[in-house]
C-alpha positions as CSV (number, residue, x, y, z in Angstrom):
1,X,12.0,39.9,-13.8
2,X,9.2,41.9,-15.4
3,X,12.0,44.1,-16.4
4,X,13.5,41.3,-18.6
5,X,10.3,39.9,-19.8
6,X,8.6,43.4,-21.0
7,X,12.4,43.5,-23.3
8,X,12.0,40.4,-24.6
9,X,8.1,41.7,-25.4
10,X,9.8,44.8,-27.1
11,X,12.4,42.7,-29.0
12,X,9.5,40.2,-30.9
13,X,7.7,43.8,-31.5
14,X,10.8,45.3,-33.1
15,X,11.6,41.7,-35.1
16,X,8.2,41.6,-36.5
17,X,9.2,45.5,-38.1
18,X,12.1,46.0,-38.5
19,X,13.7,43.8,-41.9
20,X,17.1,45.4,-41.5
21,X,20.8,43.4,-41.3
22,X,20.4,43.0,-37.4
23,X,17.6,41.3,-37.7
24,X,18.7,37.4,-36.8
25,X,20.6,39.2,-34.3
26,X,17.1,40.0,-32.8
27,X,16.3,36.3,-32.5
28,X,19.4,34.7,-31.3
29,X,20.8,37.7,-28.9
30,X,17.5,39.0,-28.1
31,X,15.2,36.6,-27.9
32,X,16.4,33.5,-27.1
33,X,19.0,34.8,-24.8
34,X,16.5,36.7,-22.8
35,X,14.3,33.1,-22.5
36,X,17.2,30.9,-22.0
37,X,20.0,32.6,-19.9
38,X,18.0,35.6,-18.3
39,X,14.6,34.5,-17.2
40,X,15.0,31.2,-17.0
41,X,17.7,31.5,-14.2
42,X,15.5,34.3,-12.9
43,X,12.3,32.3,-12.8
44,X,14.1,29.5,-11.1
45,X,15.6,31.8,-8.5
46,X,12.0,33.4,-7.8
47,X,10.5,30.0,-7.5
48,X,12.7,28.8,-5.2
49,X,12.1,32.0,-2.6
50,X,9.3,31.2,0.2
51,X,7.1,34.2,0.9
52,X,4.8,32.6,3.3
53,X,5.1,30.4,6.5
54,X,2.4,28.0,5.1
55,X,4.8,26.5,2.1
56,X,3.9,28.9,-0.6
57,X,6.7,30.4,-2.9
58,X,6.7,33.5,-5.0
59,X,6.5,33.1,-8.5
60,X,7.5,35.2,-11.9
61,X,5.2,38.1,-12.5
62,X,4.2,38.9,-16.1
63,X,3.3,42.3,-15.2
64,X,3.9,45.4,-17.4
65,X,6.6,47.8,-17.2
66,X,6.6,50.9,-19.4
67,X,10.0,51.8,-20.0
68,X,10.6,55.5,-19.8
69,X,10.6,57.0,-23.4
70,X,13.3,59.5,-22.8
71,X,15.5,57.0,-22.1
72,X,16.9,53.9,-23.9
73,X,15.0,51.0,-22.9
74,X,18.3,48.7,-23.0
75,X,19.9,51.0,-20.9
76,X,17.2,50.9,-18.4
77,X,17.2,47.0,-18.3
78,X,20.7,47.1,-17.3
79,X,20.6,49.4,-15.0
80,X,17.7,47.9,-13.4
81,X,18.8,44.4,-13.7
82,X,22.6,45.2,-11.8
83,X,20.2,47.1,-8.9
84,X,18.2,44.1,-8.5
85,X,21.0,41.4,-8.4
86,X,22.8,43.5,-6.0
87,X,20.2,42.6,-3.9
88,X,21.3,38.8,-3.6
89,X,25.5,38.8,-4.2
90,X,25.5,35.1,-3.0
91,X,23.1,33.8,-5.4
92,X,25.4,31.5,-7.9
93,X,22.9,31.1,-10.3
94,X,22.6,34.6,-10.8
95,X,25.8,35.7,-11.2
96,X,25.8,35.4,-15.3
97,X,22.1,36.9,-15.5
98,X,23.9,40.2,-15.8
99,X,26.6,39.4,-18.4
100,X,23.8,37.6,-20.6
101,X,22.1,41.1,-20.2
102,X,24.7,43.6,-20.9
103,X,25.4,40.9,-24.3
104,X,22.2,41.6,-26.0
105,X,21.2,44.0,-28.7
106,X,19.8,47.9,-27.8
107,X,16.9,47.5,-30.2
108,X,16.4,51.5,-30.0
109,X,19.6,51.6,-32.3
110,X,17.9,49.7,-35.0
């Protein structure tokens, strides 16, 4: 999930520079996308998991992930995104995290 949430951080950077023709693109792909059908499911997923005996479930992290600069960012969230959902095939609510994903816009291109 930081995955997700350090793109969306990337895609409000880009959106407040870049004026071009893609830009409500950024917004409604991007952004709200990301929020609505990526980390929402994600977060709801994460918050359902118990990591203790005593009751206590995990929670989203918020933590920073610095992309790799040789690469492109949006291919490194896909990438990253398929390895970790492969790690729970019979999760439903998952399933369309990684369409949603692969649907968005590779702000490096812009």
């Amino acid at each position: 999930m930081v995955v997700q949430y350090c793109y969306l951080l990337l895609t409000i950077e880009k959106m407040w520079t870049y004026d071009g023709p893609s830009r409500g693109r950024l917004v409604t792909n991007n952004i709200m996308n990301l929020m609505l059908t990526v980390l929402r499911p994600l977060a709801l997923f994460l918050v359902a998991q118990p990591i203790s005996q005593d009751g206590k479930n995990a929670a989203p992290p918020f933590n920073l992930y610095k992309f790799d600069e040789n690469n492109s960012a949006f291919e490194q969230l896909k990438s990253l995104t398929s390895d970790a959902l492969k790690s729970y095939p019979n999760a439903a609510e998952l399933k369309p995290v990684e369409h949603f994903v692969n649907e968005l816009v590779d702000i490096s291109k812009l």
